[in-house]
PyMOL commands that place a pseudoatom at each C-alpha (Angstrom):
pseudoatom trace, name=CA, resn=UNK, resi=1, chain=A, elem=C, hetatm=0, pos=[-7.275, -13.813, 27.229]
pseudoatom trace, name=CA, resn=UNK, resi=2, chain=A, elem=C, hetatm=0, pos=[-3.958, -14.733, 25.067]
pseudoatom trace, name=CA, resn=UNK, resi=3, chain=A, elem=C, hetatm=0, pos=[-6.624, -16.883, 22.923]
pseudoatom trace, name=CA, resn=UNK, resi=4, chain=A, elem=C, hetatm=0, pos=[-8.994, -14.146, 21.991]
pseudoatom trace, name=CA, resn=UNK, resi=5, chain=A, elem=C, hetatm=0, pos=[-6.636, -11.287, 21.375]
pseudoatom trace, name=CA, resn=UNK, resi=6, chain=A, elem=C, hetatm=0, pos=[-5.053, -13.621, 18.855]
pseudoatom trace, name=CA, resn=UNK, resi=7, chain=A, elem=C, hetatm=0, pos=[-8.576, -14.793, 17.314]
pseudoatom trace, name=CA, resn=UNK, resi=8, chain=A, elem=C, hetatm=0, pos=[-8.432, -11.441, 14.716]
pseudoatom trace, name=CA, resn=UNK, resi=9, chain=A, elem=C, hetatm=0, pos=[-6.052, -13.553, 12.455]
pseudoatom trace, name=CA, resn=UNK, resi=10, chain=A, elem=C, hetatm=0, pos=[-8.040, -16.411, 12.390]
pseudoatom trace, name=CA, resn=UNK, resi=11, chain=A, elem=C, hetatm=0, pos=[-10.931, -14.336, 10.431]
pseudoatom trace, name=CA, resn=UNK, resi=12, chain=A, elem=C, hetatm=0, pos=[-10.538, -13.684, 6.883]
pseudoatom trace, name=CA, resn=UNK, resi=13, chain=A, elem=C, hetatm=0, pos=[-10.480, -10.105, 5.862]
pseudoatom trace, name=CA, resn=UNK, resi=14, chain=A, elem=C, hetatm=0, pos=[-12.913, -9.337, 3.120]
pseudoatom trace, name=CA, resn=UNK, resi=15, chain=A, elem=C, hetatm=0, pos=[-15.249, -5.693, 2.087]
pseudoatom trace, name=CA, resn=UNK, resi=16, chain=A, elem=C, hetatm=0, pos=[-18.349, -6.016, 0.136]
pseudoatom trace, name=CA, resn=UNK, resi=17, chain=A, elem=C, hetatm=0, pos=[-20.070, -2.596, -0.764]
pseudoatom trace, name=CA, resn=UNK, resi=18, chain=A, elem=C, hetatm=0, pos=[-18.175, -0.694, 1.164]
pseudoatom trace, name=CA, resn=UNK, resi=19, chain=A, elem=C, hetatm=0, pos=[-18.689, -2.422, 4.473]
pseudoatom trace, name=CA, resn=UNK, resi=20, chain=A, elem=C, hetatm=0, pos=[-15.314, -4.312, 5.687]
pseudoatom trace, name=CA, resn=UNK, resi=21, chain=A, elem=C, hetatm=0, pos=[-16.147, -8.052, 7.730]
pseudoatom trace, name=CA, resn=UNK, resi=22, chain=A, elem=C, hetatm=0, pos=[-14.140, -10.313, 9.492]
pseudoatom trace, name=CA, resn=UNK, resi=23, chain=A, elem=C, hetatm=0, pos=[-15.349, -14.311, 8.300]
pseudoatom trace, name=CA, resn=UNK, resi=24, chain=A, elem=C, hetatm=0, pos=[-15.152, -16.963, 10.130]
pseudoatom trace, name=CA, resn=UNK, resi=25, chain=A, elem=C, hetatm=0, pos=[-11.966, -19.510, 8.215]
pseudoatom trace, name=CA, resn=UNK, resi=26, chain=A, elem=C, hetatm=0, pos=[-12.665, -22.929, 7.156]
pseudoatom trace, name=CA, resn=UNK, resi=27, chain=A, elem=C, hetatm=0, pos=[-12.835, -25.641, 10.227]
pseudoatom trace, name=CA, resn=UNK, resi=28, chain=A, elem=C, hetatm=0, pos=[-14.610, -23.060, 12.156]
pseudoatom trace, name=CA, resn=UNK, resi=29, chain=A, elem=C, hetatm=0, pos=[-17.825, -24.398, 13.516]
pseudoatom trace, name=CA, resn=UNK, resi=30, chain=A, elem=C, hetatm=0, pos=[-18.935, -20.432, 12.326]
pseudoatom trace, name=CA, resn=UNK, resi=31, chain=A, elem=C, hetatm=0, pos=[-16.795, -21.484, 9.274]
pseudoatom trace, name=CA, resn=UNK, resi=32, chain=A, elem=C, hetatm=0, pos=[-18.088, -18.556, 6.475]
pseudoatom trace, name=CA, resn=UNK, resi=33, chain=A, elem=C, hetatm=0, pos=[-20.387, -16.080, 9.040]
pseudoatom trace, name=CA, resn=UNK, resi=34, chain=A, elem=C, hetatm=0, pos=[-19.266, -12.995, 8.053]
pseudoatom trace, name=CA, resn=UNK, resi=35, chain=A, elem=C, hetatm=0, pos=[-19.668, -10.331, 11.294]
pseudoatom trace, name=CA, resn=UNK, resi=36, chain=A, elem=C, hetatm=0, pos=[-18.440, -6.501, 10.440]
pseudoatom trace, name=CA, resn=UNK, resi=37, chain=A, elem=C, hetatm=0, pos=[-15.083, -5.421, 11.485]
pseudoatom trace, name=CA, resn=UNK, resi=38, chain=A, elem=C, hetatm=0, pos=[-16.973, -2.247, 13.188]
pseudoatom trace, name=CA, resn=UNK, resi=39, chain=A, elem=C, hetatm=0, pos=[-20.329, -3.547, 14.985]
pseudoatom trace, name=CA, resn=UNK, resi=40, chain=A, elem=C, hetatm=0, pos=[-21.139, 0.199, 15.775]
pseudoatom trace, name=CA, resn=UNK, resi=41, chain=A, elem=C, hetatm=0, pos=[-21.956, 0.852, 11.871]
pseudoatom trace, name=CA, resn=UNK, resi=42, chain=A, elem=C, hetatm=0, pos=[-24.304, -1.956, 12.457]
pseudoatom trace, name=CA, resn=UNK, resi=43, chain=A, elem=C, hetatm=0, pos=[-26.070, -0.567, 14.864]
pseudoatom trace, name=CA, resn=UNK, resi=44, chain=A, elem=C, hetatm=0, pos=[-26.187, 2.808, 13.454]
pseudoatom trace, name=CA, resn=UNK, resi=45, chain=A, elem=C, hetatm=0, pos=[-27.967, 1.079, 10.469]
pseudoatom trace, name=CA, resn=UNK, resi=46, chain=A, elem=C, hetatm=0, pos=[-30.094, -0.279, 12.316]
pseudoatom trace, name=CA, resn=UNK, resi=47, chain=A, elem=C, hetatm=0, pos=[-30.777, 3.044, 14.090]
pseudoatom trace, name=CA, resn=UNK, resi=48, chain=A, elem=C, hetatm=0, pos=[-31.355, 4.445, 10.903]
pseudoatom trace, name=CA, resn=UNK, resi=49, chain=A, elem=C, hetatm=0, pos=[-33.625, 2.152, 10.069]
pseudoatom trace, name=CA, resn=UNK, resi=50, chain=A, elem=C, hetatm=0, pos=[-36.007, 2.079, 13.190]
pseudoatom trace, name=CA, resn=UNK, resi=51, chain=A, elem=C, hetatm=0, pos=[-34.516, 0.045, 16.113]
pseudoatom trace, name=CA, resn=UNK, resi=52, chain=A, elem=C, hetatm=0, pos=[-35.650, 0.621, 19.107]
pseudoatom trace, name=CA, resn=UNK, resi=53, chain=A, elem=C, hetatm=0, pos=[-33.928, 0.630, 22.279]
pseudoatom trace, name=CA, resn=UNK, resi=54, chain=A, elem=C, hetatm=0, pos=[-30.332, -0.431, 20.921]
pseudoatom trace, name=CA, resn=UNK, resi=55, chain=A, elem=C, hetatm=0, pos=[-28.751, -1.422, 24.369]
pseudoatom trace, name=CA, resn=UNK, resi=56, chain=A, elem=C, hetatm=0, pos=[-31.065, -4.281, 24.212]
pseudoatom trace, name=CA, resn=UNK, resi=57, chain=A, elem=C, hetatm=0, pos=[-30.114, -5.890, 21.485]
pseudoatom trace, name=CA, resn=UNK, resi=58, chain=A, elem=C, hetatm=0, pos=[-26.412, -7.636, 19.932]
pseudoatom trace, name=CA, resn=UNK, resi=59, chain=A, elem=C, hetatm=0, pos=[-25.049, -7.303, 17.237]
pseudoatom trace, name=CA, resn=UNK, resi=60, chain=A, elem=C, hetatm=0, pos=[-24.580, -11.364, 15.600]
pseudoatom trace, name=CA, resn=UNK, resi=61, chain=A, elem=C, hetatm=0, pos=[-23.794, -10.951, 12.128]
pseudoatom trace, name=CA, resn=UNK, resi=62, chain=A, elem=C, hetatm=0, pos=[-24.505, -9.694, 8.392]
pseudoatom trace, name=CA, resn=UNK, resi=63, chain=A, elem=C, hetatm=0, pos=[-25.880, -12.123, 5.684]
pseudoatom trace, name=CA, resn=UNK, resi=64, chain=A, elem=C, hetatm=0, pos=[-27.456, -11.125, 2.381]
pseudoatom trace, name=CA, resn=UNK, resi=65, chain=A, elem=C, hetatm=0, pos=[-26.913, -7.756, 2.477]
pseudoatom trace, name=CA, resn=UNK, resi=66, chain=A, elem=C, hetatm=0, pos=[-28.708, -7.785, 6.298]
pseudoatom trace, name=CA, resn=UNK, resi=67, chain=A, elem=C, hetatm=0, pos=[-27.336, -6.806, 9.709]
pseudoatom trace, name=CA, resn=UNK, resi=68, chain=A, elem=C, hetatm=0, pos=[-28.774, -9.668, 12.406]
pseudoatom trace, name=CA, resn=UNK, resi=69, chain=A, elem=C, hetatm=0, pos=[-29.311, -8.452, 16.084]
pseudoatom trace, name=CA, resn=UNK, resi=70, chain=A, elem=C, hetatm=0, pos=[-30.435, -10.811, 19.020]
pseudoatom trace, name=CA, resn=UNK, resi=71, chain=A, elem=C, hetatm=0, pos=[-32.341, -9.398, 21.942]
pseudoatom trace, name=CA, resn=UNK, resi=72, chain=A, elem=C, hetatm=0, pos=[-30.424, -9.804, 25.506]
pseudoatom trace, name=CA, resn=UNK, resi=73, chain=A, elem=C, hetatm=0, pos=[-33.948, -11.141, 27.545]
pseudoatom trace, name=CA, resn=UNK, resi=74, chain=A, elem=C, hetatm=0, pos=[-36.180, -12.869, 24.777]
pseudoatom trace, name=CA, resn=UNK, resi=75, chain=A, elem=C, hetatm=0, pos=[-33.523, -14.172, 22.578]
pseudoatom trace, name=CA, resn=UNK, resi=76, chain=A, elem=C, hetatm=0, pos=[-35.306, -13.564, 19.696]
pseudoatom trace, name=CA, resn=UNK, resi=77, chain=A, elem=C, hetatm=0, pos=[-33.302, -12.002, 16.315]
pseudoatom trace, name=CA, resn=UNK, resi=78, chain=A, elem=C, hetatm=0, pos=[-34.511, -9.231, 13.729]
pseudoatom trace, name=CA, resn=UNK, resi=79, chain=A, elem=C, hetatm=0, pos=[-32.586, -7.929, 11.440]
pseudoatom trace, name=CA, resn=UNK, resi=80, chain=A, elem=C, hetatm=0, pos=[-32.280, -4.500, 9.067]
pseudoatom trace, name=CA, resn=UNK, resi=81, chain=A, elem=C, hetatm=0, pos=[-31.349, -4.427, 5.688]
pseudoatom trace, name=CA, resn=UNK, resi=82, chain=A, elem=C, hetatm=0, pos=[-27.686, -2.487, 5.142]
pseudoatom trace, name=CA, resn=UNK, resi=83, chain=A, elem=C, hetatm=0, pos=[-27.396, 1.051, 3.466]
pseudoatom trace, name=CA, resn=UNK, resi=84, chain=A, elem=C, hetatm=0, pos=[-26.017, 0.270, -0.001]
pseudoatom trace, name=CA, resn=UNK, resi=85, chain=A, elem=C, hetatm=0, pos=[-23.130, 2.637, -1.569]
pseudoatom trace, name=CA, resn=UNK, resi=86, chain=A, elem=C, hetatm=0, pos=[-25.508, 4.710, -3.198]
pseudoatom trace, name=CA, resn=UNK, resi=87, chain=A, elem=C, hetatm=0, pos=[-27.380, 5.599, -0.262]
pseudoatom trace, name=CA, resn=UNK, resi=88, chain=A, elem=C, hetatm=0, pos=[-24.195, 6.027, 2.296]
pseudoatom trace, name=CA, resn=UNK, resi=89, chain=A, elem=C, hetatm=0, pos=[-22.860, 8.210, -0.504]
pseudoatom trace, name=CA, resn=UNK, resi=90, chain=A, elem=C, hetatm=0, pos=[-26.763, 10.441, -0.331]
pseudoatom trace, name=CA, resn=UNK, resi=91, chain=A, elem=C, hetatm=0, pos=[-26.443, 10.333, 3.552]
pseudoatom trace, name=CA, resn=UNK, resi=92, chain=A, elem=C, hetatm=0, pos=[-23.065, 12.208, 3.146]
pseudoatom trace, name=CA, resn=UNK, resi=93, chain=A, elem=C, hetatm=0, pos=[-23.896, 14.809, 0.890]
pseudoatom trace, name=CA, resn=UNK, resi=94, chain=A, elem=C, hetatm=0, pos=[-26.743, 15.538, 2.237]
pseudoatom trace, name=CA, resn=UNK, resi=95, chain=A, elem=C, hetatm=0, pos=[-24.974, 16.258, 5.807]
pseudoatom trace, name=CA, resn=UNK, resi=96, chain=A, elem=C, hetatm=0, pos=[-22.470, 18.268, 3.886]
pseudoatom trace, name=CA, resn=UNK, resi=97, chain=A, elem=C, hetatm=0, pos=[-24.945, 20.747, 2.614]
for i in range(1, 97): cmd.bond("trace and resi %d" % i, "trace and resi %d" % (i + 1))
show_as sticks, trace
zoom trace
């Protein structure tokens, strides 16, 4: 396990919109996937957005502005668009009123 606690500094840090993501560094056979730094947010997208039955699906990783989720049993991927600023920043004050 010495391997993977370390692997957090091998990603490159970087936030676009809001949303923070590790990416894979150059020499990486992933080299420039970009995954988020908090899955969860992913999946409550996705929620948001109409997924079904969550605990059967992973989180992958985010690409143009998209959240990618593979089912556990037929392998097969669908992904949600992402809440942009504007719309995370509607979300909140509408569930502060």
């Amino acid at each position: 396990m010495k391997g993977a606690k370390n692997m957090n500094k091998d990603f490159i840090h970087t936030e676009e919109n809001g949303i923070k993501y590790l990416v894979h560094p150059e020499g990486s056979i992933f080299e420039g996937m970009k995954i988020r730094e908090n899955p969860e947010d992913a999946f409550d997208n996705a929620i948001k957005r109409g997924m079904k039955n969550p605990d059967d699906w992973m989180y992958m990783y985010s690409e143009n502005g998209k959240d990618y989720f593979k089912h556990y049993f037929s392998r097969c991927y669908r992904s949600y668009p992402q809440f942009g600023v504007i719309e995370k920043i509607k979300n909140k004050i509408q569930r502060e009123r």
